[in-house]
N, C-alpha and C positions, 0 to 999 in steps of 0.2 A: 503494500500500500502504500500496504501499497500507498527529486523534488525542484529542483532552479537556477540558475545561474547567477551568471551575468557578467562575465566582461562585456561588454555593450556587445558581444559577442552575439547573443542569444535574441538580442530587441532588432539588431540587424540581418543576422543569418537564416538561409533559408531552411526549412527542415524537410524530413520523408514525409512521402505522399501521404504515410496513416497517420503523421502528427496534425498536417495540414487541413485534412479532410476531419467534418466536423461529422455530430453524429446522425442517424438519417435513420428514416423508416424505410421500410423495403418500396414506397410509393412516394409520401406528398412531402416525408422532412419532417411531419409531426405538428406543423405550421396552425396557428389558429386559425379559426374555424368561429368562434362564437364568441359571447360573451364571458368573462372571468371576473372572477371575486375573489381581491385581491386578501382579503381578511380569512379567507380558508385554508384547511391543511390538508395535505395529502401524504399515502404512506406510501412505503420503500420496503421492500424484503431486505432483512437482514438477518443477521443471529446474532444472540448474547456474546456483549465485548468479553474477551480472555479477563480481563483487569479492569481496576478502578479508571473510569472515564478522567487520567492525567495523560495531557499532551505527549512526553517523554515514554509512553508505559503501552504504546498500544502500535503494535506490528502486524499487525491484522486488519482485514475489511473491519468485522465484525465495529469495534470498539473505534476502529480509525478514519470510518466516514462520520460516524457522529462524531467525533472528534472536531474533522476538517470545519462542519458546519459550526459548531459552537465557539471556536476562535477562528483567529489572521494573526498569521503572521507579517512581518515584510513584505512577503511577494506570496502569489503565487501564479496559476498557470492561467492563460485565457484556453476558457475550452475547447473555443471553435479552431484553434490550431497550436493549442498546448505553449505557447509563446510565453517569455517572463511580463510579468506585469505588477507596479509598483503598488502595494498595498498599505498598509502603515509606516512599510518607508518612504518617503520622498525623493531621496538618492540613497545610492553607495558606490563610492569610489574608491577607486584602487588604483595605484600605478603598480604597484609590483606582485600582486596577485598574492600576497599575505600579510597585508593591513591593510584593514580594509575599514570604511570610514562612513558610519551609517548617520543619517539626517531623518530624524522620526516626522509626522506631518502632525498638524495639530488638528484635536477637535475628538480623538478617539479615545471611547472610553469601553470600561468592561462593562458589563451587563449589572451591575452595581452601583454604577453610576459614577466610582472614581477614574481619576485618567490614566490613559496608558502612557504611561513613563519610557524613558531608556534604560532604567533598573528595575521595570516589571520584566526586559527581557531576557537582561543579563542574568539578573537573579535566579528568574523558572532554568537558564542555562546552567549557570551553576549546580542546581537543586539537582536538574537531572541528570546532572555527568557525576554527583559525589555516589558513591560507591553502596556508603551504607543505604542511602535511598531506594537502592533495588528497584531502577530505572531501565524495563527492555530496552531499550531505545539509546541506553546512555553511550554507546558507539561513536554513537553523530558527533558528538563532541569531542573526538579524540582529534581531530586536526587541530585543535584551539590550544596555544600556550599553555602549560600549566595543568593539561589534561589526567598529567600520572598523577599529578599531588592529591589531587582530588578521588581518583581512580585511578590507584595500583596497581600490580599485576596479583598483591598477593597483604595480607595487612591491611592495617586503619589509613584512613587517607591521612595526609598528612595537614591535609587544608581542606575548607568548604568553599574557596573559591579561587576560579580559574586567575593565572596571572596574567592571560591572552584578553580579559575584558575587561575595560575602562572606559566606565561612565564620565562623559565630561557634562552635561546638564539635564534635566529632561529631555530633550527631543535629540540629544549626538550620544551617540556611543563607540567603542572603536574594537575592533576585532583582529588581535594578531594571532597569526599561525605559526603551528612548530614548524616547518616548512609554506614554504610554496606550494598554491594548490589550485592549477588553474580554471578549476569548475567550478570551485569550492562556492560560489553564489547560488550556483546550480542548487547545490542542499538546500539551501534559506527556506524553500518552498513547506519542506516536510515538516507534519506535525509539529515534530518535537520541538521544533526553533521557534514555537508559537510564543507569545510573553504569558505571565500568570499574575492576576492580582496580590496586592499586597494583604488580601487575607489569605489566600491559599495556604501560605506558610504558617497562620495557626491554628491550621489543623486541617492536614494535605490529606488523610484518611475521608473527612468528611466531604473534602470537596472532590474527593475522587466520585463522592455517591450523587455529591448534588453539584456540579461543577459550574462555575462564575465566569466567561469563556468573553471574547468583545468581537465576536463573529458575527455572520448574519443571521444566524437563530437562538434564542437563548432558551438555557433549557428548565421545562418544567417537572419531570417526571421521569420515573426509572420502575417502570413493572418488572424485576427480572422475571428474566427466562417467555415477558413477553413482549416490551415495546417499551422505546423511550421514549416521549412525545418533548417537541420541543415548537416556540413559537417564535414567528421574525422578531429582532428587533428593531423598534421605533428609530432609534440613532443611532444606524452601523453608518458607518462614516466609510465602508467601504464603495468599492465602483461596481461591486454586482449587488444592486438595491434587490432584496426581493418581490416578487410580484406575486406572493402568495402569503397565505399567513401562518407557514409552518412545513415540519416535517416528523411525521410519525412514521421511527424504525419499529417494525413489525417483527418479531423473533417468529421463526418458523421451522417445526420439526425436519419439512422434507420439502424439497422444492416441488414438488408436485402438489400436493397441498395449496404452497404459496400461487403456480399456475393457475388450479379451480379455482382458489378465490380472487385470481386477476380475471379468470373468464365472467365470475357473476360479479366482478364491480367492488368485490371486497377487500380487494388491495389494488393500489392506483400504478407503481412504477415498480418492475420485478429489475432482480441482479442480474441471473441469466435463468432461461427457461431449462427445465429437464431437458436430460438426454431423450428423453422417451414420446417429449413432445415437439422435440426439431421439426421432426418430417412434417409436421403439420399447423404448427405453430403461425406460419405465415398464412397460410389461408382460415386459420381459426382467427386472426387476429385483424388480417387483411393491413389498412392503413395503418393500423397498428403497431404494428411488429417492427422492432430493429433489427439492424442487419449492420452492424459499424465498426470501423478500424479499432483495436485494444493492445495497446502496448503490453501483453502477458502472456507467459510461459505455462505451462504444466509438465513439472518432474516430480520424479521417484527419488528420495532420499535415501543414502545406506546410514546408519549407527557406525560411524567408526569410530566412536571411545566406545565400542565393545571389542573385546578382544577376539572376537571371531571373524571380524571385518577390520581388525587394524593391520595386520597382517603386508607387508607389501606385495607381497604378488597374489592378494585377493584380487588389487585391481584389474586382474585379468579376469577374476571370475565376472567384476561388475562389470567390465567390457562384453565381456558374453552375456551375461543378461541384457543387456543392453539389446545385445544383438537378436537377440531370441525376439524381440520384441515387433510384431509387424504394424507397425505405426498406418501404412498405407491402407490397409486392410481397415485396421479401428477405425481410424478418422472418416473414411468412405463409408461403414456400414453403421456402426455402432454411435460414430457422431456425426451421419446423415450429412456430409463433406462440412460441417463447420467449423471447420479444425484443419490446418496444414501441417500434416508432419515436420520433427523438428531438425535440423541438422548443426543446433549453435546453444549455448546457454543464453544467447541474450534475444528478446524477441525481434520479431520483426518490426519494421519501421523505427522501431530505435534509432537513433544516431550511435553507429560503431557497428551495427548490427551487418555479420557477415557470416554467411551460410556458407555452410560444411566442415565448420571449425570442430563437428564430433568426429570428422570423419568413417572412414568404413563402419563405426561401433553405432553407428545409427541406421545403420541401413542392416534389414532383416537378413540373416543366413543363418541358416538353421546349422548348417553342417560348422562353418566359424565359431559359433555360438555355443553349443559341446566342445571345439578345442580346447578355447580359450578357459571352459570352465574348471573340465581337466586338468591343462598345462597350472590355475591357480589352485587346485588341492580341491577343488568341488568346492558345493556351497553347503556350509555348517548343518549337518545333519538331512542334507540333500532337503530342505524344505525353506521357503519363504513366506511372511504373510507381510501384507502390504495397509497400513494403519491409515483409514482416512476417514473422514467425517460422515454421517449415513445423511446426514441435510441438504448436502451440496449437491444430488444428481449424480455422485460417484462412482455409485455400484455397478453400474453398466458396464462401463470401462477399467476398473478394476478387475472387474469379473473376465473383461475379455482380454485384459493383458496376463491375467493368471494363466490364465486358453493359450496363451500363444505361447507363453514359456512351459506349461508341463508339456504340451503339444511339441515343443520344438526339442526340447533338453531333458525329460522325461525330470527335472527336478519338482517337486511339488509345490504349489503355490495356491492358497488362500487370501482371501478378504481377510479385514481384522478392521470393522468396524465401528468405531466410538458416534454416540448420538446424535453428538453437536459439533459444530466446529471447536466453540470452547474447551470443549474433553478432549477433543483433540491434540487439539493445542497446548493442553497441558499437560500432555503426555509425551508429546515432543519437545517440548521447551525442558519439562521435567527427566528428561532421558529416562523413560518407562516402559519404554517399547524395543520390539525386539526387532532387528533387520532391516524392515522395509517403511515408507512412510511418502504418502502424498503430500507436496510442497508444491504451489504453485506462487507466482510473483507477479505481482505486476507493479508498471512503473511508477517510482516515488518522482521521479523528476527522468526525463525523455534520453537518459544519454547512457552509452556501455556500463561505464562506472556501477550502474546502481542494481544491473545484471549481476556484477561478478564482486565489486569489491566489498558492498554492502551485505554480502552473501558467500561470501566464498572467504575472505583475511581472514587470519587468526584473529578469535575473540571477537567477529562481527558480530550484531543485534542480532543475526537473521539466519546467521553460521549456526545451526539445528544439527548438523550433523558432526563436529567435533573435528571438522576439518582442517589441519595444519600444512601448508606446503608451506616452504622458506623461497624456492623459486618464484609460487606466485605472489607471495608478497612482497616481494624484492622486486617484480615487476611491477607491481600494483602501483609499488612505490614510488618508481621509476616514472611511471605514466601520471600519478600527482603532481609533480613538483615538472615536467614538460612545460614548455614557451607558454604552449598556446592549448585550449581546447581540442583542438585538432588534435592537435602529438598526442594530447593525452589518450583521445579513442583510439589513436592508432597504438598506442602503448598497452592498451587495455585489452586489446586484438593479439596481442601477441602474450599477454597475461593468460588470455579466455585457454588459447592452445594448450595451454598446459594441463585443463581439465582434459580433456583426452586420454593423457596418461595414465589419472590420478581416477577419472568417471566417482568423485563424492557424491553425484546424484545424475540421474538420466535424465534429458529432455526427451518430451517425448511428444507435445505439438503445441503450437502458437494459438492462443485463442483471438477469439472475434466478437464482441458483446452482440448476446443473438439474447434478444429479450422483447420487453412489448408494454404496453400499460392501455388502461382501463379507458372506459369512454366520460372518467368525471373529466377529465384532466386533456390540455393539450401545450403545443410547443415543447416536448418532451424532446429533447435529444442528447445522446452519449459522448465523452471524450475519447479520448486515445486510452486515459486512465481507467477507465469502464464506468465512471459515475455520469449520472445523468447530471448537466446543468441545474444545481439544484435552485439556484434562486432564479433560473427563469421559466421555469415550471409555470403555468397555470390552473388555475382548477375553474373550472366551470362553472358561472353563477346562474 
């Protein structure tokens, strides 16, 4: 969540066709059609957030779209073609790509009604890079000076605040890096660099439940396990005013469920429709239905701080699953073509984004696929089971890549189930599972970088699988601290290669937001990021 730039790099430069192209129904665009009432609310499919609703704390849809809508940060994306766009900052400049020099705009407050300062940003920064905070998200801030003091590798932090930020009045603040980091504006966008009121800090547990946020909806409600409903705010000072009077996230067992009740009108804007209801989906929904570019992946994760998978020349086995694996096949029958098979960790339309970097180990061979499992000692007890969420429309394609590898490799392979996304998630975040595990990504901000190094460094937010290479972060490295933008995707391209070797998780195809929404509502349409334009939504009066 699934973030920014900005060497004027980003407000200049041109992007891929899928950043470019906004979101669209399979006919008219979603375009209104009638009248709207702008004081109404409409609901969204989602599921229960992993964690307390704090900016820093949420790596997931689930918790990280309500998020997005409850604060602003600095910047973030324009949807109609994912571009940076200035939000409570009013500049940031940089001559040398690691101090950088931020100028706040006046007039923004939190939903509280106090203002947003340059030490409501720093501060939520601090908060969430210090250690004991037990901050998922506290990664993002490991480019900032002063990152170890606060966050160690090991012990009490030494300090609760970075020595990389310095407030000079309310509306400047200044951001130095332990290096050089040519994208590093790019990040600004994501959650976590959101600011937090100066109550939050007495007493960050409560506001985790009932959160104070200076976004365009502020929030009133948290039914767990089934909706958090939230209302516009009267004074966002932002540049996307909403045109509606809210957004109610709808927690939902199973995505089919959340379909029936998009078919009878009882939920207004779905995430993505069932596998089961692809094939038909378009003609059930007619003008309805989306069909729009999604900056996002779907991989199979392996456990390697288990000792059965650390192994080095396992990665021959996970190259042969890999291969066992007939992506051509799934994608064409099982996801009714709305899925492109994968050949890269990073998706398509990304900037950096360059196909075939899995090489051979993505394209199906049955007879490679027993070598390679062989040549690495087999797989632990000849069985695998693959850990994903039963809400997300999973089981289809779980079921059919289990098919393709006992069918190809005779090793065994199961489902392994969890409820919800949340249980999910906390079973992989908790290292509780065994082997295998569904990891899909989608883009925090439009560029390679957030494919691989967000995901793949030692110690990343997002790193689920315990994965350490010294080569790719040496690259990673390498491709940070480069001239320009540029070097650095190309830097990052040469990082990705080295998944290949190492296969910590399989790609296995690109998605496309394939969804649709109800007949209260209109002007509905999706980003690159798969969220629907949330504040220019309509609802019907």
């Amino acid at each position: 969540m699934p973030v920014a730039t900005r060497a004027r790099w980003v407000l200049a430069a041109a992007t891929s066709v899928a950043l470019v192209a906004s979101g669209c129904s399979s006919s008219d665009g979603g375009g209104s059609s009638g009248s709207s009432n702008s004081s109404k609310t409409f609901s969204y499919q989602s599921s229960e957030p992993q964690n307390p609703l704090q900016p820093a704390n949420a790596n997931e849809t689930g918790g990280g779209r309500i998020i997005q809508n409850l604060f602003k940060g600095l910047v973030d994306y324009d949807p109609s073609n994912a571009k940076i766009r200035m939000q409570v900052a009013d500049s940031i400049d940089t001559s040398d790509s690691q101090t950088f020099n931020v100028t706040l705009k006046s007039g923004w407050t939190f939903h509280d009604g106090t203002p947003v300062k340059a030490s409501n940003f720093v501060d939520a920064w601090n908060w969430g890079a210090t250690t004991s905070n037990n901050q998922i998200n506290s990664s993002w801030f490991s480019d900032i000076e002063g990152y170890q003091d606060v966050h160690p590798a090991s012990g009490q932090p030494a300090a609760t605040k970075m020595s990389g930020l310095t407030v000079t009045d309310d509306t400047h603040f200044t951001i130095k890096l332990r290096n050089k980091v040519s994208y590093f504006e790019y990040k600004l966008g994501y959650i976590a660099f959101s600011p937090l009121p100066d109550s939050f800090f007495n007493d960050p547990v409560g506001a985790g439940q009932k959160p104070v946020g200076n976004g365009p909806y502020q929030f009133v409600s948290w039914d767990h396990n089934q909706q958090v409903a939230t209302k516009a705010y009267p004074n966002y000072q932002g540049v996307d005013k909403p045109k509606n009077g809210g957004v109610v996230f709808k927690m939902y067992s199973t995505a089919e469920a959340a379909y029936a009740d998009l078919q009878s009108n009882n939920l207004d804007v779905m995430d993505q429709v069932p596998p089961s209801a692809l094939a038909t989906y378009k003609s059930d929904l007619g003008d309805r239905a989306i069909d729009s570019p999604q900056g996002a992946i779907q991989n199979i994760g392996f456990t390697l701080y288990q000792a059965d998978w650390a192994a080095p020349e396992k990665a021959q086995v996970r190259q042969g699953i890999s291969m066992a694996i007939d992506r051509d096949t799934i994608t064409k029958t099982v996801l009714q073509g709305s899925r492109a098979p994968a050949s890269a960790w990073v998706a398509e339309g990304v900037e950096g984004y360059k196909a075939g970097q899995c090489g051979d180990f993505c394209t199906f061979n049955a007879d490679k696929a027993k070598q390679l499992i062989a040549q690495g000692g087999g797989v632990p007890g000849n069985t695998l089971t693959i850990t994903y969420n039963a809400d997300g429309g999973h089981k289809e394609w779980v079921d059919a890549v289990c098919n393709s590898i006992r069918q190809s490799t005779g090793v065994n392979c199961t489902g392994d189930p969890k409820p919800d996304f949340k249980t999910a998630r906390a079973a992989i975040t908790g290292h509780q599972i065994n082997g295998m595990f569904r990891t899909g990504w989608v883009q925090d901000y439009p560029l390679n970088a957030n494919f691989l190094a967000d995901v793949y460094r030692t110690g990343a937010a997002s790193n689920d699988f315990g994965y350490s290479s010294p080569q790719f972060d040496q690259l990673s490295t390498q491709a940070d601290q480069a001239d320009s933008v540029q070097a650095s995707v190309t830097g990052y391209q040469q990082a990705e290669a080295v998944l290949a070797t190492d296969m910590p998780a399989i790609p296995l195809w690109y998605y496309r937001t394939n969804s649709g929404y109800s007949s209260n509502v209109q002007n509905v349409a999706f980003d690159s990021f798969g969220n629907p334009a949330w504040t220019q939504v309509e609802v019907k009066g």
